[in-house]
C-alpha positions as CSV (number, residue, x, y, z in Angstrom):
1,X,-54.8,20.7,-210.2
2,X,-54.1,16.9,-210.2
3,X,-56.3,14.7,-213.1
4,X,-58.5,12.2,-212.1
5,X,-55.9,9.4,-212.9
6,X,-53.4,11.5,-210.2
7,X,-56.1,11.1,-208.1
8,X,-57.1,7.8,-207.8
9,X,-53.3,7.0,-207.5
10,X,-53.3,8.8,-204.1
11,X,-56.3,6.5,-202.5
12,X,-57.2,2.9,-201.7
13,X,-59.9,1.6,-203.4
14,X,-62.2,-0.2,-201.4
15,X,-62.9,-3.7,-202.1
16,X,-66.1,-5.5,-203.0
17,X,-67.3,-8.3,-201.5
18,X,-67.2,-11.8,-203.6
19,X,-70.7,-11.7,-203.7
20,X,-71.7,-7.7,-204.8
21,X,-68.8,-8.9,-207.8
22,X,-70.7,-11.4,-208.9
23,X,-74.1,-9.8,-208.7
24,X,-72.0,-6.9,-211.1
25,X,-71.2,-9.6,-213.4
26,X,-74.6,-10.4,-213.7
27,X,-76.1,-6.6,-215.2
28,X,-73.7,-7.6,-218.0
29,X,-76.1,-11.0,-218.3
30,X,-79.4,-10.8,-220.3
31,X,-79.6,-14.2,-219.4
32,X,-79.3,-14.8,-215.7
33,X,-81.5,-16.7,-214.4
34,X,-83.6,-16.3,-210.8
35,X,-81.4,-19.7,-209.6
36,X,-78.1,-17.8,-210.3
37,X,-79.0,-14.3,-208.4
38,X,-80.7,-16.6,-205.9
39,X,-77.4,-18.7,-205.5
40,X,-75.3,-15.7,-205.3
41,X,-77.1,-14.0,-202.7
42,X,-77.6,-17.4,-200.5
43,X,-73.5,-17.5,-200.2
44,X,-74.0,-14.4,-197.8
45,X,-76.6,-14.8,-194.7
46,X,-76.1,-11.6,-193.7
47,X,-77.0,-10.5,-197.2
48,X,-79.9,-12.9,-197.4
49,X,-81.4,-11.9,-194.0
50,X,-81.3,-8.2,-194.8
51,X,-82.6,-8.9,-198.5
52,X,-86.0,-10.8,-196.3
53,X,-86.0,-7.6,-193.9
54,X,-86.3,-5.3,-196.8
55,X,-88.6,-7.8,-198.7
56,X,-91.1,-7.9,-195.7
57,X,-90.6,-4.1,-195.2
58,X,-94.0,-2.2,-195.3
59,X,-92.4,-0.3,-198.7
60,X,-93.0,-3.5,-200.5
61,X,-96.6,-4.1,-199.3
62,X,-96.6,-7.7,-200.9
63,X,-99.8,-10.3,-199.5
64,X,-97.9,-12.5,-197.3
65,X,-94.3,-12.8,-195.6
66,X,-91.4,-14.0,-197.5
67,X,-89.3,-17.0,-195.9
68,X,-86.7,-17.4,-198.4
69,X,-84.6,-15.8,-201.2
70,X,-86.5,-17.6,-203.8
71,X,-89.6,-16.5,-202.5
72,X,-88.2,-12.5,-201.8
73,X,-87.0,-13.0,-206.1
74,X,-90.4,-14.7,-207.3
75,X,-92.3,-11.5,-205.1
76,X,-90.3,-8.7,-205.4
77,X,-88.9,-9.1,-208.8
78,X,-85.2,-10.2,-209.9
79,X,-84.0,-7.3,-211.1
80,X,-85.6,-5.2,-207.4
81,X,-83.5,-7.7,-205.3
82,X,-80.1,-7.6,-207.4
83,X,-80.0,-4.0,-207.3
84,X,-81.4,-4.2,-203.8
85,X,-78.7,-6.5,-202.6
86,X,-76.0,-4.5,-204.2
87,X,-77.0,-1.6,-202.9
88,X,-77.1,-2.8,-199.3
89,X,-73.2,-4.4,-200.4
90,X,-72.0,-0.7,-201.2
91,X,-73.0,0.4,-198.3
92,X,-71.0,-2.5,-196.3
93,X,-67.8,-1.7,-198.3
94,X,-67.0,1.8,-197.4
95,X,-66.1,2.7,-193.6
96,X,-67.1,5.2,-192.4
97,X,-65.1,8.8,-192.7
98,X,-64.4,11.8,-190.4
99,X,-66.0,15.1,-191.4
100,X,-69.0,13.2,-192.5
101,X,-72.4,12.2,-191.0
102,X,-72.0,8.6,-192.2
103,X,-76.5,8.3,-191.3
104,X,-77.3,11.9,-193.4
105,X,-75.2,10.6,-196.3
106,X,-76.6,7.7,-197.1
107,X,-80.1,9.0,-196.5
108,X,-79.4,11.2,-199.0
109,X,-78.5,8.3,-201.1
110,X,-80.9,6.4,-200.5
111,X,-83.4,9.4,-201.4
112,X,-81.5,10.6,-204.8
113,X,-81.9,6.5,-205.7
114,X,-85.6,7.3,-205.0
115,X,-86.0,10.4,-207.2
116,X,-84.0,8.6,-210.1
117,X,-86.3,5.7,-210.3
118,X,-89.2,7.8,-210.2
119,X,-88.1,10.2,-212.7
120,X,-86.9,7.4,-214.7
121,X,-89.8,4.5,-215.2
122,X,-91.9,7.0,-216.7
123,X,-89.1,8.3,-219.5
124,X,-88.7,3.9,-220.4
125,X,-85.5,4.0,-218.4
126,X,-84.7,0.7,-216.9
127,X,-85.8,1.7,-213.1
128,X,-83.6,-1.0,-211.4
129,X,-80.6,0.6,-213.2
130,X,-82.1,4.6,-212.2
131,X,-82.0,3.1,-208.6
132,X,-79.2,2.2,-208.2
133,X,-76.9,4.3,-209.7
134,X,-78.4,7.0,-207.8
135,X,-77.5,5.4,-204.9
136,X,-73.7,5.4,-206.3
137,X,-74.3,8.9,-207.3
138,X,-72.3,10.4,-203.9
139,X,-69.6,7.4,-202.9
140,X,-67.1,9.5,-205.2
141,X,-67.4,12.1,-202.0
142,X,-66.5,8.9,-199.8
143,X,-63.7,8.8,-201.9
144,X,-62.4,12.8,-201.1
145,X,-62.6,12.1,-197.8
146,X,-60.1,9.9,-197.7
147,X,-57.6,11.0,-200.0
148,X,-58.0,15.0,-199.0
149,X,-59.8,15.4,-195.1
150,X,-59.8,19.3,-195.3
151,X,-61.1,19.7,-198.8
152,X,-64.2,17.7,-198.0
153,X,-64.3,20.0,-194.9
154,X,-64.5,23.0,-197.8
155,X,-66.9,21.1,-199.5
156,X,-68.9,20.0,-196.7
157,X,-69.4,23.7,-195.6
158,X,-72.7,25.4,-194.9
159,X,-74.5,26.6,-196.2
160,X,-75.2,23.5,-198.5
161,X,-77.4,24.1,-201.3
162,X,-78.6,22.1,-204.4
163,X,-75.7,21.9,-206.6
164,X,-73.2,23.7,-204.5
165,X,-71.2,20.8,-203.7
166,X,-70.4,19.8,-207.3
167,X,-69.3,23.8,-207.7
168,X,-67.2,23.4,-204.6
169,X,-65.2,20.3,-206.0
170,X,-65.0,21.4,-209.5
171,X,-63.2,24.1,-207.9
172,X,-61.0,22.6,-205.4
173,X,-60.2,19.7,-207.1
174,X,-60.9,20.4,-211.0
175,X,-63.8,17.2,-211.2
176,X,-66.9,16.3,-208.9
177,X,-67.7,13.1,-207.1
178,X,-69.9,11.9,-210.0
179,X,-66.9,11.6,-211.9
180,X,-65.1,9.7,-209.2
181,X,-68.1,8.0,-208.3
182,X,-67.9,7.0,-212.3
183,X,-64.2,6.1,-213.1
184,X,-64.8,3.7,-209.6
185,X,-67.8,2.0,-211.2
186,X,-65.9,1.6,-214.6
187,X,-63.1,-0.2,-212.1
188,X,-65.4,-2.1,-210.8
189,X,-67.1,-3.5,-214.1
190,X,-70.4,-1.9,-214.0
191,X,-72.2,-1.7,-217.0
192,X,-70.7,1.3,-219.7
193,X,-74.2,3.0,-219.3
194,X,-74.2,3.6,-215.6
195,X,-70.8,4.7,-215.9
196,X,-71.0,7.4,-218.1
197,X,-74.4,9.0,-216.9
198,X,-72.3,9.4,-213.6
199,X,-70.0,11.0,-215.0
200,X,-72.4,13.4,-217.0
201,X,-74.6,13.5,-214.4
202,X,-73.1,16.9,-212.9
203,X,-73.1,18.5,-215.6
204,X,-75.7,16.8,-217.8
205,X,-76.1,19.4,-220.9
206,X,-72.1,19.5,-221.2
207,X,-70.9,18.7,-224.8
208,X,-70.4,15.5,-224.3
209,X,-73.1,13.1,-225.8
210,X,-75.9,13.5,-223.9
211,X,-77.1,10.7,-221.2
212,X,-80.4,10.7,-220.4
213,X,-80.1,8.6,-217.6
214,X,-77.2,11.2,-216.4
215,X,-79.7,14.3,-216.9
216,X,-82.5,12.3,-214.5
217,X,-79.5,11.3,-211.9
218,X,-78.5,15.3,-211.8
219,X,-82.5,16.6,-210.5
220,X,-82.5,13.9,-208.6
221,X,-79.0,14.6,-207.0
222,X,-80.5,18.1,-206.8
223,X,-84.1,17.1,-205.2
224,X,-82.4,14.5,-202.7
225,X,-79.7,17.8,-201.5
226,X,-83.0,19.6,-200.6
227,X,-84.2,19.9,-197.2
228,X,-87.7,18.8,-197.0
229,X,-88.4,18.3,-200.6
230,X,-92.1,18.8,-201.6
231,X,-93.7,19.2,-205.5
232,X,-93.2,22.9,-205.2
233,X,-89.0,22.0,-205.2
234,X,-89.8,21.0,-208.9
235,X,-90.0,24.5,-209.8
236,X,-86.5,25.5,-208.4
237,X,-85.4,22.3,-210.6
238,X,-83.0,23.8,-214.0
239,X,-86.0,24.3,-217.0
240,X,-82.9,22.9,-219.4
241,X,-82.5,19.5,-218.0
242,X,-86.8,18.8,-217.7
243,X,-86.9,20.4,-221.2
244,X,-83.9,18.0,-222.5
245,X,-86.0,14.9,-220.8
246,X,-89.4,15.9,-222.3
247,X,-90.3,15.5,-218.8
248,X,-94.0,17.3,-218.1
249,X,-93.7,19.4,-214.6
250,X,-98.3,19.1,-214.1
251,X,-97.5,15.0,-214.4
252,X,-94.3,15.1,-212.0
253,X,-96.4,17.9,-209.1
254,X,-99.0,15.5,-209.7
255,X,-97.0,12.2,-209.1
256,X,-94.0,13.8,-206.3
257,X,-92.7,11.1,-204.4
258,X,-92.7,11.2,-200.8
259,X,-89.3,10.2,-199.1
260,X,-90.9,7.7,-196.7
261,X,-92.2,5.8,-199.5
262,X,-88.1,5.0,-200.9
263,X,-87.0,1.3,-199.9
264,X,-84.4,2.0,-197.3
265,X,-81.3,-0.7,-197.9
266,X,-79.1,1.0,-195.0
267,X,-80.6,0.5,-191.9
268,X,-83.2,-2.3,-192.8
């Protein structure tokens, strides 16, 4: 089978916008300011007016309308609208693919970054980082697709069950999409710990050095794969990884996100 290096040789890496690089090169910044994510967003109206939509979105709930991108920051929260914005730039960047439903995969995105910000807040995991790298968690698949059409057709095969589609790559291709997913976000000078709890996160109790952020990203890979989640898909959930996190199953039944509740960067 070809490594991971072989495989990235064989496929065009899509390009970030100006803008999405320089909000990157600011999760590497303790100290940027509101002024420099505001200034970097403003160089992009598109960006700005979908960063308003999603601000005045009923997910948010805030008092009163937002007008402006210092107004969305100073509401919302700096971190919320940097990882919102990039999130709503990944999406832009990657076309869309035969053999996939471009609208189910990034709901599915869009609900694993839901699950990993829930499960991570409570464990003192920054929340904005949870979000979106389990929005990232799948792009590696976007990847597949265009380097190898009929293995994503394999992999993309009913039935699809929680987990089966890391089985299915590590098979066919000897890795998973996390780990494409992760060697792209290492390209693409994301910060060292998002990159390697993707590329634990399919395998999070491997003997690699544990990531805790990579064990959350797996159950929420696995919750946002199942149809019509509820609390009672936390039992089906692997006792290992909830054990490794400490996490409590009573306080995550009693706390189960609902999918409509998850902010929404795709189609706002």
């Amino acid at each position: 089978m070809p490594s991971l290096d072989a495989f990235f040789e064989s496929v065009q890496l899509p390009t970030m916008s100006e803008v999405a690089q320089s909000l990157v090169r600011t999760l590497h910044d303790d100290e940027a300011t509101v002024e420099t994510i505001g200034h970097i967003i403003c160089e992009d109206p598109a960006l700005s007016a979908k960063l308003l939509r999603l601000a005045n979105s009923a997910q948010f709930g805030l008092p009163r309308g937002v007008a402006t991108t210092e107004e969305a920051i100073q509401m919302v929260g700096m971190g919320q609208v940097r990882t919102l914005c990039l999130g709503a730039c990944l999406n832009d960047t990657f076309p869309t693919v035969a053999g996939l439903d471009r609208q189910a995969f990034w709901k599915s995105s869009t609900a694993c970054a839901g699950y990993a910000q829930w499960l991570a807040v409570p464990l003192g995991i920054d929340g904005q980082m949870a979000w979106l790298t389990g929005l990232m968690l799948r792009l590696g698949e976007l990847l597949i697709a265009q380097a190898s059409p009929d293995v994503l057709r394999e992999i993309e095969q009913l039935p699809q069950l929680p987990g089966v589609r890391w089985e299915r790559e590590r098979h066919l291709l000897g890795f998973t999409e996390t780990q494409i997913t992760a060697e792209l976000a290492r390209r693409w000078n994301f910060p060292m710990q998002m990159v390697q709890a993707l590329h634990r996160a399919a395998d999070p109790l491997s003997e690699q050095a544990f990531s805790r952020l990579g064990a959350v990203l797996h159950l929420a890979g696995l919750l946002a794969d199942t149809p019509q989640p509820d609390a009672s898909t936390l039992d089906n959930l692997p006792v290992e990884v909830l054990d490794s996190l400490k996490l409590d199953i009573f306080e995550l039944h009693s706390t189960f996100p609902h999918t409509d509740s998850f902010v929404d960067v795709v189609t706002a």
